[in-house]
BALOBA-1460 file (C-alpha; in Angstrom, 3 decimals):
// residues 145
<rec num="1" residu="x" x="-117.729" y="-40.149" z="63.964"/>
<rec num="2" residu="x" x="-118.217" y="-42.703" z="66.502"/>
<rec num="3" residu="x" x="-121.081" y="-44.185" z="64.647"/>
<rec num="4" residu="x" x="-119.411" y="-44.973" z="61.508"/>
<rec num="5" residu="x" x="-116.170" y="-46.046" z="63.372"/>
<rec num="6" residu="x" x="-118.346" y="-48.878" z="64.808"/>
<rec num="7" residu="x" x="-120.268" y="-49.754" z="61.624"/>
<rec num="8" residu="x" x="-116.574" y="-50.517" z="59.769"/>
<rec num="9" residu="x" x="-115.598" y="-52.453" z="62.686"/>
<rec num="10" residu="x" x="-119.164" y="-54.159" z="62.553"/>
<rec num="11" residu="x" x="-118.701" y="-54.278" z="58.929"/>
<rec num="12" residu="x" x="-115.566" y="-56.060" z="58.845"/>
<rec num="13" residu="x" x="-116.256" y="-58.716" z="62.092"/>
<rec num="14" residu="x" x="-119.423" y="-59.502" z="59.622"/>
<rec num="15" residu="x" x="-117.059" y="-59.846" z="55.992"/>
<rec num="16" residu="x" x="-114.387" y="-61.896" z="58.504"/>
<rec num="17" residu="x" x="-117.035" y="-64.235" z="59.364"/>
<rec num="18" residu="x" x="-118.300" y="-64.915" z="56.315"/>
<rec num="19" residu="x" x="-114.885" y="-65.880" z="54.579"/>
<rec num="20" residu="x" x="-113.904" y="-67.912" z="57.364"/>
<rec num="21" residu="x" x="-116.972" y="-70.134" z="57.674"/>
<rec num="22" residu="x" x="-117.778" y="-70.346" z="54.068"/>
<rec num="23" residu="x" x="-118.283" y="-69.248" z="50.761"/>
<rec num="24" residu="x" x="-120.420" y="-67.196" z="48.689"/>
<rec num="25" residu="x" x="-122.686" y="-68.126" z="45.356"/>
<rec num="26" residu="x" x="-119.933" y="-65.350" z="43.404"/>
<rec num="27" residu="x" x="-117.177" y="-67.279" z="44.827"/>
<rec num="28" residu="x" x="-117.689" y="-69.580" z="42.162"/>
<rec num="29" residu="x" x="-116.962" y="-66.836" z="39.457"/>
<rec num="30" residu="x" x="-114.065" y="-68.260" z="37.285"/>
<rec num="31" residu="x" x="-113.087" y="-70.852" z="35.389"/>
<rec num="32" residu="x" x="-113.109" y="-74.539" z="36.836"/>
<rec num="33" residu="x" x="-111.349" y="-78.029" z="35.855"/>
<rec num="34" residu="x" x="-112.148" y="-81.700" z="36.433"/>
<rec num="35" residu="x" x="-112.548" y="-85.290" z="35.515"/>
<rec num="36" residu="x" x="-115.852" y="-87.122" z="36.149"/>
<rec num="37" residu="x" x="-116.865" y="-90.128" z="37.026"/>
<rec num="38" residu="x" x="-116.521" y="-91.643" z="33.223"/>
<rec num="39" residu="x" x="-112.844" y="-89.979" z="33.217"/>
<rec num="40" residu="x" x="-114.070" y="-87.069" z="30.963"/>
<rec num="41" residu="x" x="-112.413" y="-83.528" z="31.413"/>
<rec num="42" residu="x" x="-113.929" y="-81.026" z="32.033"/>
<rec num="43" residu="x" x="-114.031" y="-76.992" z="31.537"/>
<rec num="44" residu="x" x="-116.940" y="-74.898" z="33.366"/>
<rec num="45" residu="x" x="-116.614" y="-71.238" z="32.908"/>
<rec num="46" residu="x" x="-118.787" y="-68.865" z="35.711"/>
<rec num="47" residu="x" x="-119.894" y="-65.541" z="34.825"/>
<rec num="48" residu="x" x="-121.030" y="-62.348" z="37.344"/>
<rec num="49" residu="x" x="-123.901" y="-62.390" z="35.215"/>
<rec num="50" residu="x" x="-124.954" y="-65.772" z="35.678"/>
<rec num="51" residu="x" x="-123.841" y="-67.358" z="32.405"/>
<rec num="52" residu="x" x="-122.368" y="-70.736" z="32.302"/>
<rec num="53" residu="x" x="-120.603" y="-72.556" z="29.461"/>
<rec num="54" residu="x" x="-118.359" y="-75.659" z="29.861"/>
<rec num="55" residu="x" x="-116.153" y="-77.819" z="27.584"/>
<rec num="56" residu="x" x="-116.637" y="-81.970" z="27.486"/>
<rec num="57" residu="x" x="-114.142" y="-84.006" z="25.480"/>
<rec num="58" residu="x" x="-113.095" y="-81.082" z="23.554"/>
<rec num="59" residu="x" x="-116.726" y="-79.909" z="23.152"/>
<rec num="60" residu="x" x="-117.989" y="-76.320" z="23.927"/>
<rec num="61" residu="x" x="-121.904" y="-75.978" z="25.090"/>
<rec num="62" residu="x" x="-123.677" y="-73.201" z="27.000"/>
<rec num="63" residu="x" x="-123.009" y="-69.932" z="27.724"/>
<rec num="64" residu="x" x="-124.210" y="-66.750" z="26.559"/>
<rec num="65" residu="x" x="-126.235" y="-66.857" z="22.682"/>
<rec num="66" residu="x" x="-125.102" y="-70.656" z="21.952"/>
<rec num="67" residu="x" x="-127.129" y="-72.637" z="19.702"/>
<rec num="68" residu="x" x="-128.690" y="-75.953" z="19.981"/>
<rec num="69" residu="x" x="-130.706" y="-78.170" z="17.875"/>
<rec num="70" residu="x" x="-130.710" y="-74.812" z="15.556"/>
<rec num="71" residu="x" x="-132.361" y="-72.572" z="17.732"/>
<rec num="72" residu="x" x="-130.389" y="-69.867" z="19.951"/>
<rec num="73" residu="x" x="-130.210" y="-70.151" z="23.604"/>
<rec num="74" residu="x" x="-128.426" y="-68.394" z="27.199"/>
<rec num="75" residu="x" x="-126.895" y="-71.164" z="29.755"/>
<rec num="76" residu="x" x="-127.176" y="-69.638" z="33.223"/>
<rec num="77" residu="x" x="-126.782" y="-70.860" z="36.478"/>
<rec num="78" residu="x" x="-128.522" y="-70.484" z="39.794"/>
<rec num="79" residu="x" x="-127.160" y="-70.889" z="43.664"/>
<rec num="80" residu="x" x="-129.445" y="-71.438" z="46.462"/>
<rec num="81" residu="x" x="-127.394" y="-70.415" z="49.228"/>
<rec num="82" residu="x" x="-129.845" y="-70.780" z="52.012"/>
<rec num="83" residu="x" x="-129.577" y="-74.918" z="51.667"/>
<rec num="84" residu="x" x="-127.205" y="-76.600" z="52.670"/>
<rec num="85" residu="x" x="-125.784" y="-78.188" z="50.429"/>
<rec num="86" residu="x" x="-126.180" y="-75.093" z="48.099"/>
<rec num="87" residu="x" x="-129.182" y="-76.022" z="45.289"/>
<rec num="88" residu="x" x="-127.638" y="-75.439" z="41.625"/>
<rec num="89" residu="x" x="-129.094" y="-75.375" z="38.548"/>
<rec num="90" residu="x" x="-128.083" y="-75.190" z="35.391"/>
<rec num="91" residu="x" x="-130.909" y="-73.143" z="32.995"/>
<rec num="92" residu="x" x="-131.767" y="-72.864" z="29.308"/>
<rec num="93" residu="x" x="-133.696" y="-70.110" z="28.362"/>
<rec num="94" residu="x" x="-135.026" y="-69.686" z="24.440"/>
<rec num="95" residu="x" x="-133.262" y="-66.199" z="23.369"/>
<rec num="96" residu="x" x="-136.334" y="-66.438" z="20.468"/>
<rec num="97" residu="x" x="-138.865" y="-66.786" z="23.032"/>
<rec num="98" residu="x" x="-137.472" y="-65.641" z="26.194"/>
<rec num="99" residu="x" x="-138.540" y="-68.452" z="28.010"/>
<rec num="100" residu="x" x="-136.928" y="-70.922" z="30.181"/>
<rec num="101" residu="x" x="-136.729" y="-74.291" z="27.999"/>
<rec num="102" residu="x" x="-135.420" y="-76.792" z="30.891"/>
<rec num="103" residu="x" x="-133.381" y="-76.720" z="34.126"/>
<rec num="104" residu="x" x="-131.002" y="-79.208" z="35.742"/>
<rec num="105" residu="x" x="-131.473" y="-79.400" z="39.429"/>
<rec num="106" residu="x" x="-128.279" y="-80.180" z="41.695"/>
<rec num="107" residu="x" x="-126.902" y="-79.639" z="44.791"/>
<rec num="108" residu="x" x="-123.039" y="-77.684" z="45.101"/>
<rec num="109" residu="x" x="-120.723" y="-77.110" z="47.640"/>
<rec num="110" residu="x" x="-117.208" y="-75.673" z="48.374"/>
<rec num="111" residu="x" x="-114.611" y="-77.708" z="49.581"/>
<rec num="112" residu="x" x="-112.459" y="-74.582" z="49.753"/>
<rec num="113" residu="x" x="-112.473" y="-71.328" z="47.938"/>
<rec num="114" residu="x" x="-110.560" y="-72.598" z="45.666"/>
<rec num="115" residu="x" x="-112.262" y="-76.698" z="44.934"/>
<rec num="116" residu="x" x="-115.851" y="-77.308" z="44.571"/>
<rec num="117" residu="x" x="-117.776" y="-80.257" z="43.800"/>
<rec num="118" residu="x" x="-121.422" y="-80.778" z="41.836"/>
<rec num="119" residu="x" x="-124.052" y="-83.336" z="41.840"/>
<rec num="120" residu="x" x="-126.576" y="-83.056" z="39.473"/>
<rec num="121" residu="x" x="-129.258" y="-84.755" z="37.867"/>
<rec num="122" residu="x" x="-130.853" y="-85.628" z="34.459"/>
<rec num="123" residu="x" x="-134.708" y="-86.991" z="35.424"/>
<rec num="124" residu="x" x="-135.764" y="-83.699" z="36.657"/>
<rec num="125" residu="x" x="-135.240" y="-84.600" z="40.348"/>
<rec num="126" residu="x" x="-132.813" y="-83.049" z="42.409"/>
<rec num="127" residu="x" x="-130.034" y="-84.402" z="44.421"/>
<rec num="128" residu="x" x="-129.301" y="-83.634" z="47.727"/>
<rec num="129" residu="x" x="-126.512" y="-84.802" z="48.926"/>
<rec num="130" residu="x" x="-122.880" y="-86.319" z="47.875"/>
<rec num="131" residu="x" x="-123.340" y="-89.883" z="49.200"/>
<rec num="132" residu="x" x="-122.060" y="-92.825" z="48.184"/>
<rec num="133" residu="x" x="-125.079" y="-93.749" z="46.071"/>
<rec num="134" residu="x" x="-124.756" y="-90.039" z="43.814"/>
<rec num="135" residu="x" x="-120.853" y="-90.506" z="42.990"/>
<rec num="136" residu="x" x="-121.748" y="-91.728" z="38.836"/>
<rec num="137" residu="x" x="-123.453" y="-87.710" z="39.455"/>
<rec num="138" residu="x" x="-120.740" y="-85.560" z="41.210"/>
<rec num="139" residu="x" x="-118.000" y="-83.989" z="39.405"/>
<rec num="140" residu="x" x="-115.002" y="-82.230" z="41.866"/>
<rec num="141" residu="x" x="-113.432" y="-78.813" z="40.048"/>
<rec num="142" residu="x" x="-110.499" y="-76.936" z="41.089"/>
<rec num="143" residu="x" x="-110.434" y="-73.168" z="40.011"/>
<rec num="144" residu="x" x="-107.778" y="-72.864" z="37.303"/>
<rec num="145" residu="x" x="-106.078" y="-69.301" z="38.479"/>
């Protein structure tokens, strides 16, 4: 009895920890707001199961069985949590070949649990940090409860 009395106490210092020093790559399950750097809003919509669609000007992409340039394809997203800044990427992966087709690299990181902000880029390279010189890149989202 003693045992498990100390592994939920153990248990709990360990989950108290954790949410007060930072988040979690499921933290980021939800759906997310912003405006970029061109003044575009923006929708981005995180699944448990890794999917990832969002909504530009009006204009839904991604997600789970989407299609583009007329073949059918998953969106998913990645987390690196063991870099700081978290590494993101955004995936494609051919549903007709089950293959990955091309990946976004980017960095991520919480502001709180509940505002986030996202640098990514388009050359294949990633970013790795939200300096001055990666602001055209970064997009800040608040979680839309």
């Amino acid at each position: 009895m003693k045992k498990i009395k100390t592994f939920y106490i153990v248990a709990l210092f360990i989950f108290s920890i954790t949410r007060m020093y930072g988040q979690s790559p499921s933290d980021i399950v939800g759906k997310w707001e912003g405006i970029d750097y061109l003044n575009n809003p923006s929708e981005l919509i995180f699944t448990e199961d890794s999917f990832v669609s969002f909504t530009i000007n009006g204009e839904k992409l991604g997600g789970e069985n989407f299609s583009i340039k007329g073949q059918k394809a998953d969106l998913k997203y990645f987390i690196d949590s063991l870099k700081n800044p978290f590494w993101f990427d955004f995936i494609v992966y051919s549903r007709t070949e089950s293959i990955e087709k091309g990946r976004i690299k980017g960095v991520l990181k919480f502001i709180d649990i509940d505002n986030i902000q996202i640098a990514v880029s388009f050359d294949g390279n990633r970013i790795t940090d939200f300096s001055e010189k990666n602001i055209e890149s970064t997009i800040t989202l608040k979680r839309i409860k």
